[in-house]
N, C-alpha and C positions, 0 to 999 in steps of 0.2 A: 576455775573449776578445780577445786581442791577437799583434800579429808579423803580418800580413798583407806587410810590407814593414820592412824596419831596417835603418837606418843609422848609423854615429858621426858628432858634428860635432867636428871639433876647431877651432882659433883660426888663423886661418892670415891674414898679415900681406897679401897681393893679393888682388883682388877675381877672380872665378869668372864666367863669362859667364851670365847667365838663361837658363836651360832649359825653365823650369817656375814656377807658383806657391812649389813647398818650397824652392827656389833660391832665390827673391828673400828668404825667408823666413829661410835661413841666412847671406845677404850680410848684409840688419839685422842681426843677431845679433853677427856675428862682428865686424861694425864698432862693435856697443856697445861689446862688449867688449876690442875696440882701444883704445877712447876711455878703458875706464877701466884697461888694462894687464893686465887680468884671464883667468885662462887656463879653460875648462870644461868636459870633455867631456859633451857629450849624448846621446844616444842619441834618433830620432827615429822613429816610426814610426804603421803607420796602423790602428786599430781596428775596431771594428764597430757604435759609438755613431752618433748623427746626423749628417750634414752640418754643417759648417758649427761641430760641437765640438770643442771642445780641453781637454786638462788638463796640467799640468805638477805631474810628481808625482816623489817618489824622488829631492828633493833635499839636495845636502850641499854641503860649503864646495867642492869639487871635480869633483861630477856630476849630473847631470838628465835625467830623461825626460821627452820629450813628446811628445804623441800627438794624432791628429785621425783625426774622422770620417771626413773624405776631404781630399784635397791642399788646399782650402782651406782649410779647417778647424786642419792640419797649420800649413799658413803662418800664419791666425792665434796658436796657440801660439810661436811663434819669434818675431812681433813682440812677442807681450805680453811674453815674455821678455825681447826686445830692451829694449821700453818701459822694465822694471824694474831691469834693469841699469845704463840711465842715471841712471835716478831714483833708487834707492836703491842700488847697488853690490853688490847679492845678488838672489836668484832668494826665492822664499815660494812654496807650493803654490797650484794653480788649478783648479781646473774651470768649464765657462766653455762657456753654449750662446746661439743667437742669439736674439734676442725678435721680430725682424721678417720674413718672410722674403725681401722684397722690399725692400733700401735701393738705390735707383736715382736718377741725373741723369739727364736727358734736354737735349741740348745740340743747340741749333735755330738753326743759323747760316744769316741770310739769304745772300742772291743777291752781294750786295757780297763778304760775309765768306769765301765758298767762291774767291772770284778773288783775296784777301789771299795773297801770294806764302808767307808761313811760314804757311796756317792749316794746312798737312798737314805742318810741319815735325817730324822726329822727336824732337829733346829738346823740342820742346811736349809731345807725346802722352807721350813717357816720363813726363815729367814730371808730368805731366796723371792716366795711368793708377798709377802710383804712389802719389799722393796719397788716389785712391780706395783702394787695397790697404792701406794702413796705415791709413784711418781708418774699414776695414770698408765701403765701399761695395761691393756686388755685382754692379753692374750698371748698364750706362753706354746710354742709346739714340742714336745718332745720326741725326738728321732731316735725310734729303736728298730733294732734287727730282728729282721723275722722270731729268733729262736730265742728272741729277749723280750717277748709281750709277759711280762710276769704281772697278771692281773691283782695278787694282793700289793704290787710296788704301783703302778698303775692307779689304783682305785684309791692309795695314802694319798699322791700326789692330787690325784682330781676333787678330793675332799676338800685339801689344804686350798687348792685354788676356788673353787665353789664358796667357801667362807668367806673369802678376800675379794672378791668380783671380780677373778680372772678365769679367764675360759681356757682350760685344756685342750690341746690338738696332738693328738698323737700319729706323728710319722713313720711311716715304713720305709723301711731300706734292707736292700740288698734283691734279693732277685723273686720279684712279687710275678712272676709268669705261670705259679702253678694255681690250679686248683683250689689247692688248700689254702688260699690265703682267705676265700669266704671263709672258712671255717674259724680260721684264727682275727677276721674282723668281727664276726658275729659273736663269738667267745668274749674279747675286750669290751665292745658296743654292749651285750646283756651280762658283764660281770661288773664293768665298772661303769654306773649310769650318769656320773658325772662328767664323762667325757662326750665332750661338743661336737668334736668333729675326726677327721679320717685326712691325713696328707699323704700323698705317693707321687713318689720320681717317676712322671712317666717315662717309658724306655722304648722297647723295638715292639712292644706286645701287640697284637691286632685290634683293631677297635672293639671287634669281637669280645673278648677276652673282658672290657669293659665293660659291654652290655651284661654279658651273661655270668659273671663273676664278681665285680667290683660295687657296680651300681646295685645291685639285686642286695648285697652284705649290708649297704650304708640304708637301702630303703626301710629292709626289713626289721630294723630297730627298734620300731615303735613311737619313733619317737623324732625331732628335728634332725639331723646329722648333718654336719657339713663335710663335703668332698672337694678339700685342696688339692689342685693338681698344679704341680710341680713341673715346671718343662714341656708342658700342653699347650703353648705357644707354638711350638717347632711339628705340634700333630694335630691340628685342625678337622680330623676324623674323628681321633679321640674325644676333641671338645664338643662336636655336630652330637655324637652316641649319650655325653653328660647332658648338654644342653635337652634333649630329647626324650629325657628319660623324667627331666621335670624336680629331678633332685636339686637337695640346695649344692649348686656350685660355685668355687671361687677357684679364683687363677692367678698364678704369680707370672707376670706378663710384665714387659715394658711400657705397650699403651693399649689401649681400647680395641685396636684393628687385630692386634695379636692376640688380643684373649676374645674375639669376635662378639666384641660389646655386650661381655658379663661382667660381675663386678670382678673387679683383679686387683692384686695389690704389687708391692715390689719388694725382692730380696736384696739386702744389703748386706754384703757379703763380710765375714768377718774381717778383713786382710783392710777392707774399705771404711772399717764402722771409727766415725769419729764420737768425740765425747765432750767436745767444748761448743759452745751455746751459737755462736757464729757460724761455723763450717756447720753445724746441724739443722738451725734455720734455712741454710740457702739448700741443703739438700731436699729435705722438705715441701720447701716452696717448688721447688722442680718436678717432685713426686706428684705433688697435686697440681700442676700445671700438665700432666698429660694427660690428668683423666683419672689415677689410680685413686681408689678409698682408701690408701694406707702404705703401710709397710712392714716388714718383717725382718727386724735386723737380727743376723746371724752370730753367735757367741764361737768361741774357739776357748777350748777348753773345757777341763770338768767344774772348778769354780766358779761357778756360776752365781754366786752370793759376793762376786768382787768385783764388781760390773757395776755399782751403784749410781758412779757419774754418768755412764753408759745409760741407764734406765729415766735418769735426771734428764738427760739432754734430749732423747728421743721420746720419750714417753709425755714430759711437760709439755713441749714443744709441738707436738704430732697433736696434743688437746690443743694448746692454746699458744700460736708463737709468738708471740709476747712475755717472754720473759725475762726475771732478773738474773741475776750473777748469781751462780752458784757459790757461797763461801764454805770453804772446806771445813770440818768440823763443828760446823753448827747444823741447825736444826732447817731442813731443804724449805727455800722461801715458798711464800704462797703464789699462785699463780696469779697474774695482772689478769682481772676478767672484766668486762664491761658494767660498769656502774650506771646503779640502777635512780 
């Protein structure tokens, strides 16, 4: 069941401005195959398989398809492409779905770091968001203070991710018990409409406070929102009023019985986060052996564009754990995916 959309890529010598995830997905491509001089036509388009798959099929010394579940998915087949091009100077068949479904940073810039003159610079974030898209990361949360929702810094960032098939989350912190925190989600949610979802520390608030403030800001969007709750493990009231309310929820939980069998993922805390392909797998394996769709590993610090083996180990790995060795200074291998 294929052709819901198709396109040719041919080899074209300038770079093309990012439109989209499958954009940035044909710029890799077209610049592997710059590097190695080599000419391809592809044919790309989107199927009716899962999210988030890809196969590259119907190849020859001259032509290839590739196909994805949906525009991510898409983009991932054109990087693995890309990957393999460098690596080897030929394309091999693939099919190729994700193992996690939540590969997430969450990046928590203190009070100093938010008044750092480049921390909203745009080749950081390019550069930043990029790094997630090629090493499969899905999903990036930004943690800001109340009186730091700056919707034009906000709505750069959710563009730059939108482009790159990373989804936005933006966190709140410090002391969300008043009021006005609908006002100041509803403000974010209809100023910047690229963001995905709503994360908050739950703390001592009444479940009340949920129903009638929290949940009412993420409904009223117009639109899907997602409601990460943070610590709603330890308030089982709070999760009964989310669950209830019919909104999309997710939960950063240990296992299934703590997040009262919604979907949950797990935070990996920076102090904990490894970066080498071993200790990453077996963490991994453990997160999906209790049940969790994913994970959320936590950054320390405002560079956030220095994390790359970090995004390499969690990101490849969280898609498909089977991978190779990272070598330092070359160009990130392709991911080992089931041949077709």
């Amino acid at each position: 069941m294929q052709l819901l959309t198709k396109a040719v890529l041919f080899v074209m010598a300038c770079a093309v401005a990012i439109a989209g995830p499958v954009d940035f997905g044909q710029q890799e491509l077209k610049a592997a195959l710059a590097e190695r001089g080599m000419t391809l036509n592809v044919t790309t388009e989107l199927n009716l398989d899962q999210p988030e798959t890809y196969h590259i099929s119907s190849v020859t010394s001259t032509s290839a398809r590739i196909s994805g579940g949906d525009l991510r998915g898409l983009m991932y087949g054109l990087m693995d492409a890309a990957d393999q091009i460098r690596n080897n100077g030929k394309l091999a068949a693939v099919a190729s779905e994700p193992g996690m479904a939540v590969r997430a940073v969450r990046v928590v810039p203190s009070d100093m770091d938010l008044l750092m003159p480049g921390f909203y610079g745009i080749d950081k974030w390019t550069t930043f968001i990029r790094m997630l898209a090629r090493n499969r990361v899905n999903r990036v949360t930004l943690v800001l203070p109340t009186n730091r929702l700056e919707a034009d810094r906000i709505r750069m960032v959710s563009q730059l991710a939108n482009d790159h098939g990373v989804d936005l989350m933006i966190g709140i912190r410090g002391q969300i018990g008043e009021k006005s925190l609908y006002t100041q989600i509803r403000r974010v949610l209809d100023e910047c409409v690229r963001v995905r979802g709503i994360q908050l520390e739950v703390g001592r608030e009444p479940a009340e406070y949920y129903r009638t403030v929290v949940v009412p800001a993420v409904q009223e969007a117009g639109r899907r929102v997602i409601l990460d709750l943070h610590g709603a493990e330890s308030r089982p009231d709070v999760l009964r009023v989310a669950i209830a309310s019919g909104v999309g929820l997710e939960v950063t939980a240990r296992s299934a019985s703590g997040a009262l069998n919604q979907p949950f993922h797990m935070l990996v805390q920076a102090q904990s986060v490894a970066a080498e392909a071993g200790p990453v797998s077996s963490r991994i394996t453990g997160i999906g052996d209790s049940g969790a769709n994913g994970f959320e590993v936590e950054l320390a610090g405002p560079n956030v564009e220095n994390y790359e083996r970090v995004y390499w180990a969690w990101g490849r790995q969280g898609y498909d754990n089977h991978q190779p060795t990272l070598t330092t200074g070359k160009a990130q291998p392709a991911a080992k995916s089931k041949k077709k």
